[in-house]
N, CA, C and O atoms as a GROMACS GRO file, in nm:
protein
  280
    1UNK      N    1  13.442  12.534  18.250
    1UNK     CA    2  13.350  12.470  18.341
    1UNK      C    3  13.386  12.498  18.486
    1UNK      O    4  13.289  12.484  18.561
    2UNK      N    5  13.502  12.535  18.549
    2UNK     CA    6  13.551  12.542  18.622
    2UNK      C    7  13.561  12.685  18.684
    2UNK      O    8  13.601  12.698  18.800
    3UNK      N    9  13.521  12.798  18.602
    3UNK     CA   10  13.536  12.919  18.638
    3UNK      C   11  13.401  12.968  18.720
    3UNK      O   12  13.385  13.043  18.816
    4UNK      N   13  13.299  12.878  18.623
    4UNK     CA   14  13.167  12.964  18.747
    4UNK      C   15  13.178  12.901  18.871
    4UNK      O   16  13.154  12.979  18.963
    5UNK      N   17  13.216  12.756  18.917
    5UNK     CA   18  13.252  12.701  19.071
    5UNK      C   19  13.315  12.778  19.109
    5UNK      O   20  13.277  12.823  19.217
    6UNK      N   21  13.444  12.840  19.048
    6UNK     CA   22  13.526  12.909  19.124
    6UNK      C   23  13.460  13.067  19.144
    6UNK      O   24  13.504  13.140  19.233
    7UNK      N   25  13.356  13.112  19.057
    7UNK     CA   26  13.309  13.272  19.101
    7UNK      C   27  13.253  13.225  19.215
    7UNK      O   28  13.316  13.269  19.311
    8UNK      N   29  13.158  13.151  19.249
    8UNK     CA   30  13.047  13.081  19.302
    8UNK      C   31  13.139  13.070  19.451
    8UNK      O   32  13.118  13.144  19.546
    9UNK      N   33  13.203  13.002  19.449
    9UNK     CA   34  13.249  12.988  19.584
    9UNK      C   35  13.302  13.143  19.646
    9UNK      O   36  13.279  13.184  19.760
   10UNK      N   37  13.374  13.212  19.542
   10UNK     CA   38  13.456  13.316  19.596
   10UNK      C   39  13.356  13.417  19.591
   10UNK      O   40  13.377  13.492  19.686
   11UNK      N   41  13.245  13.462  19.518
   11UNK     CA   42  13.121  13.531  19.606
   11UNK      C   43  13.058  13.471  19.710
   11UNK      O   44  13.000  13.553  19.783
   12UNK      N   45  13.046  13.335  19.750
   12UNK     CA   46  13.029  13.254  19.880
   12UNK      C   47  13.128  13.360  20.021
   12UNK      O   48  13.083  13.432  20.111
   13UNK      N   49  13.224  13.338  19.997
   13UNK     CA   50  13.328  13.394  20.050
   13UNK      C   51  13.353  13.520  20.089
   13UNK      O   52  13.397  13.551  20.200
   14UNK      N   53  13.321  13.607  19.987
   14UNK     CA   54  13.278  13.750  19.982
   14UNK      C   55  13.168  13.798  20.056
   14UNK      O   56  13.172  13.916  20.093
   15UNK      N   57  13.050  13.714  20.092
   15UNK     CA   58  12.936  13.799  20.103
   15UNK      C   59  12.934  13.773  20.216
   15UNK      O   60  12.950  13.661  20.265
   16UNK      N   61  12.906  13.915  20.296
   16UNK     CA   62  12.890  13.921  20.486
   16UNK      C   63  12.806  14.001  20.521
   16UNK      O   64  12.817  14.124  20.523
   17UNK      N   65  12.707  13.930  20.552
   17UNK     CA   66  12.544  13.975  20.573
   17UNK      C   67  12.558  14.027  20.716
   17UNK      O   68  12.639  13.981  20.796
   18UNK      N   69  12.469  14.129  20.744
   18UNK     CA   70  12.461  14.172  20.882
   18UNK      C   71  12.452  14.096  20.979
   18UNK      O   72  12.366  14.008  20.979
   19UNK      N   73  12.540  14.112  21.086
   19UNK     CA   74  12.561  14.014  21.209
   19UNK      C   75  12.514  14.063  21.292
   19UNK      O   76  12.554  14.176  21.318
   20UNK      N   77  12.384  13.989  21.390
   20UNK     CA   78  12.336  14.026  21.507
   20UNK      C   79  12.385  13.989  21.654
   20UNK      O   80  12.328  14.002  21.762
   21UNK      N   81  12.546  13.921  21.608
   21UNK     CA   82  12.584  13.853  21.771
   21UNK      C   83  12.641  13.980  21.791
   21UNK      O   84  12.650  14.085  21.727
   22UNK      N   85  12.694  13.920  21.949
   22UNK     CA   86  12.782  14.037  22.024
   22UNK      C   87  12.890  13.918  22.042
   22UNK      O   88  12.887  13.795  22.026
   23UNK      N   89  12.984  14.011  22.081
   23UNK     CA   90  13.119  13.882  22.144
   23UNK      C   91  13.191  14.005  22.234
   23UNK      O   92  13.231  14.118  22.205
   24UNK      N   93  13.187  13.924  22.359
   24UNK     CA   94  13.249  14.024  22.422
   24UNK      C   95  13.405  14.036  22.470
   24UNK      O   96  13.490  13.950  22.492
   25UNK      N   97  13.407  14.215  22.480
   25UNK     CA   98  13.541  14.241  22.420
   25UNK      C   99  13.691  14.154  22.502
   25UNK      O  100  13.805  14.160  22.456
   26UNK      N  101  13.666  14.107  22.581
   26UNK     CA  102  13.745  14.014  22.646
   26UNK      C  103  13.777  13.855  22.634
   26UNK      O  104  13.836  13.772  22.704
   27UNK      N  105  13.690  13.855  22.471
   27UNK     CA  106  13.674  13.704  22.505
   27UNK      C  107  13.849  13.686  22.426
   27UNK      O  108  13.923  13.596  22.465
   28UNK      N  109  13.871  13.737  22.369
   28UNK     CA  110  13.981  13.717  22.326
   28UNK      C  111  14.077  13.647  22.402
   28UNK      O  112  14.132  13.537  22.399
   29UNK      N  113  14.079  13.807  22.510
   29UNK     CA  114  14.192  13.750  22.631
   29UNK      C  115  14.160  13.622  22.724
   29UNK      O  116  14.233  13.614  22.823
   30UNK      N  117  14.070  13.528  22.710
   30UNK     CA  118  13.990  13.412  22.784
   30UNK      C  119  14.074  13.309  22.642
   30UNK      O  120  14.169  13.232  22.654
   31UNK      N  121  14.026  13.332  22.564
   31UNK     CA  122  14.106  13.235  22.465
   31UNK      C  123  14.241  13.230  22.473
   31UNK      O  124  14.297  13.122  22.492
   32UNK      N  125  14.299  13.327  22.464
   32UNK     CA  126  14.460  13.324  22.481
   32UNK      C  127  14.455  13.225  22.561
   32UNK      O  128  14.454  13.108  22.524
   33UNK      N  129  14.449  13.287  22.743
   33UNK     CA  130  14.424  13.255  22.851
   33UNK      C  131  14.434  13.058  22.846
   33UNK      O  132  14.510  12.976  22.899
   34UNK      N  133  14.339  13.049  22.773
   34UNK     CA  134  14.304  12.847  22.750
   34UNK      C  135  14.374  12.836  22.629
   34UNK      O  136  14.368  12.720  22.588
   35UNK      N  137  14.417  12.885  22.582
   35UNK     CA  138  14.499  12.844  22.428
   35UNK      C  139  14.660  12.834  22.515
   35UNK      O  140  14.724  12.732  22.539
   36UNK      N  141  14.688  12.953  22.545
   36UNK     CA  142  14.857  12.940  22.590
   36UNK      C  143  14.885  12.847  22.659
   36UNK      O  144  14.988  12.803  22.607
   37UNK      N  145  14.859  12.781  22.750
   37UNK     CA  146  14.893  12.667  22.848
   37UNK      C  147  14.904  12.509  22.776
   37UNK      O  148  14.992  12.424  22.782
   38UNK      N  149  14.772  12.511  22.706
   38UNK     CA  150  14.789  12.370  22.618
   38UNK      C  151  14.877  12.428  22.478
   38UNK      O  152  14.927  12.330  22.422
   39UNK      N  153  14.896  12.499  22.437
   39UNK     CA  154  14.981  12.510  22.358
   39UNK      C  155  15.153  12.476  22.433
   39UNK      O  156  15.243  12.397  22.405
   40UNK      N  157  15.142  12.536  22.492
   40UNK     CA  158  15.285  12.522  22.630
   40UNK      C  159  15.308  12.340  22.648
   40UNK      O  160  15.419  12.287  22.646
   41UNK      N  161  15.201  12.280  22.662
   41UNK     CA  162  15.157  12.147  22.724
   41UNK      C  163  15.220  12.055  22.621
   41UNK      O  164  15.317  11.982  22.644
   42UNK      N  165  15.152  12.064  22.496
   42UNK     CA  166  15.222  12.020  22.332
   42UNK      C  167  15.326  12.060  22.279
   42UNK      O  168  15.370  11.991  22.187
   43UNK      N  169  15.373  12.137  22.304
   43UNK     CA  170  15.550  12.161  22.242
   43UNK      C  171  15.667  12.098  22.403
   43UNK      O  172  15.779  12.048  22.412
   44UNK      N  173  15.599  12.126  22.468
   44UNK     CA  174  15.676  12.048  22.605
   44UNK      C  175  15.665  11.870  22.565
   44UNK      O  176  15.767  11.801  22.559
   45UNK      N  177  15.530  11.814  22.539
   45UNK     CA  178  15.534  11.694  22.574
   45UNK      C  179  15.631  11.664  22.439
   45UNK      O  180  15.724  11.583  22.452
   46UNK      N  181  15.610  11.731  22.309
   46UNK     CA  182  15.708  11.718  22.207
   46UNK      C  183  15.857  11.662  22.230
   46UNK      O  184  15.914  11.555  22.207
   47UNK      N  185  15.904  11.818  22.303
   47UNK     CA  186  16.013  11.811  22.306
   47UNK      C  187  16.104  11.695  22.394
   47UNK      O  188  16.214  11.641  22.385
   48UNK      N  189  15.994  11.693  22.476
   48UNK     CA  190  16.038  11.566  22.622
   48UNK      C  191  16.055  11.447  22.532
   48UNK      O  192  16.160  11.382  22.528
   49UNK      N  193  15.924  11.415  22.444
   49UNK     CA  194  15.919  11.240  22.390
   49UNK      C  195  15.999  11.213  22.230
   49UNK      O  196  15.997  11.100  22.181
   50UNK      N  197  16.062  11.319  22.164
   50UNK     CA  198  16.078  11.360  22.005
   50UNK      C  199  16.187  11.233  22.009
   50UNK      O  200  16.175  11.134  21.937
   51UNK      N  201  16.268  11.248  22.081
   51UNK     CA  202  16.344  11.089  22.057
   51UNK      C  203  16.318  10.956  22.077
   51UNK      O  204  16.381  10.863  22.027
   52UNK      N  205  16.225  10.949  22.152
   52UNK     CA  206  16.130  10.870  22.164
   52UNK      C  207  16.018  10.838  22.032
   52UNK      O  208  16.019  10.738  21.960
   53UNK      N  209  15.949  10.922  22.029
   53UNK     CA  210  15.859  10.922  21.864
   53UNK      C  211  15.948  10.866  21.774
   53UNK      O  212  15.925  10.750  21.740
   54UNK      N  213  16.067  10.936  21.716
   54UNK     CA  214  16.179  10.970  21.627
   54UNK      C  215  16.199  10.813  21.603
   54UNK      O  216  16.165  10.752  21.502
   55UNK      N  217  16.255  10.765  21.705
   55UNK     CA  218  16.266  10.634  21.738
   55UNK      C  219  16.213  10.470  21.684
   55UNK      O  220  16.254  10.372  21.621
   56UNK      N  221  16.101  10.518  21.754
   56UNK     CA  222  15.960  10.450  21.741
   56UNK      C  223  15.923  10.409  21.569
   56UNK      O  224  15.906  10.304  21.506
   57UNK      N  225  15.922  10.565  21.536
   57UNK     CA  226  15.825  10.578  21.368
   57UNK      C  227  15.979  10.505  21.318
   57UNK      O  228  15.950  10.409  21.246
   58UNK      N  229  16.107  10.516  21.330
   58UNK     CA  230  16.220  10.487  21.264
   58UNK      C  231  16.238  10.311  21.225
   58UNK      O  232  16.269  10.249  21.123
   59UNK      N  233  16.196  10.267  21.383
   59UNK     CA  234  16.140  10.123  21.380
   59UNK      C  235  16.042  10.055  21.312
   59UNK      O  236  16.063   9.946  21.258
   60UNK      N  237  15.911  10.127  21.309
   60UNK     CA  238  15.812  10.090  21.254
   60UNK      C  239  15.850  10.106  21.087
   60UNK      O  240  15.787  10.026  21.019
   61UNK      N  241  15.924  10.177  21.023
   61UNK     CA  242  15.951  10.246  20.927
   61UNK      C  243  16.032  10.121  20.862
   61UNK      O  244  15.991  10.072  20.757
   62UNK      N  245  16.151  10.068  20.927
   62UNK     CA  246  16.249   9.970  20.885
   62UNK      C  247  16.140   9.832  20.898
   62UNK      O  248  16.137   9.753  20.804
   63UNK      N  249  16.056   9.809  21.014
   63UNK     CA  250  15.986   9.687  20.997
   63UNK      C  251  15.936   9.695  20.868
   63UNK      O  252  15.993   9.635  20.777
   64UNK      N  253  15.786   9.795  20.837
   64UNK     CA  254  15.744   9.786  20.711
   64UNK      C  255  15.778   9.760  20.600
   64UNK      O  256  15.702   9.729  20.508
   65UNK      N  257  15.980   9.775  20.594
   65UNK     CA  258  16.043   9.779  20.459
   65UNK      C  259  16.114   9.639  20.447
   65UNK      O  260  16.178   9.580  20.360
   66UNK      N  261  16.068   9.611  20.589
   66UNK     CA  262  16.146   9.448  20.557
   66UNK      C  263  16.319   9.449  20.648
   66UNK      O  264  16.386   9.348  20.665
   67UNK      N  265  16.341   9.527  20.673
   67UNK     CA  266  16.490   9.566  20.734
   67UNK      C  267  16.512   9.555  20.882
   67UNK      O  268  16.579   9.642  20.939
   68UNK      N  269  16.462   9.457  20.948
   68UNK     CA  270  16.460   9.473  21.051
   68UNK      C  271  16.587   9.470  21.172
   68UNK      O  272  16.663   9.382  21.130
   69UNK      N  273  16.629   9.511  21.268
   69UNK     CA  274  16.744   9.557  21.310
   69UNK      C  275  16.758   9.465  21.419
   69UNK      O  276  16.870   9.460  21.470
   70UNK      N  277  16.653   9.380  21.473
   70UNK     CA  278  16.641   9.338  21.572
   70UNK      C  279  16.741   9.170  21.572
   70UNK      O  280  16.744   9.099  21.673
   0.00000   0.00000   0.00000
């Protein structure tokens, strides 16, 4: 029962009908461009707050279990 869903999707998957867009050849470098900085932005704010988070979820973690430290 399970094999024709699975042809079904994976000819879904397979089939690539003629495309009438354009994309132009720079858009790439525009994505990088806005991708690299907030990517930069999220592993920075990471690294700045991780003991902080770490912390936090560690607390919330011992409240939930009943263990509280306080």
């Amino acid at each position: 029962m399970k094999l024709p869903t699975f042809v079904i999707c994976l000819l879904l998957v397979l089939y690539a009908p003629d495309s009438q867009a354009y994309i132009d050849p720079n858009a790439g470098g525009l994505l990088f461009q806005i991708l690299t900085p907030v990517f930069a932005a999220i592993v920075g704010a990471w690294l700045f707050l991780r003991r902080w988070i770490a912390e936090t979820l560690r607390r919330l973690w011992q409240r939930l279990r009943g263990k509280s430290t306080q």
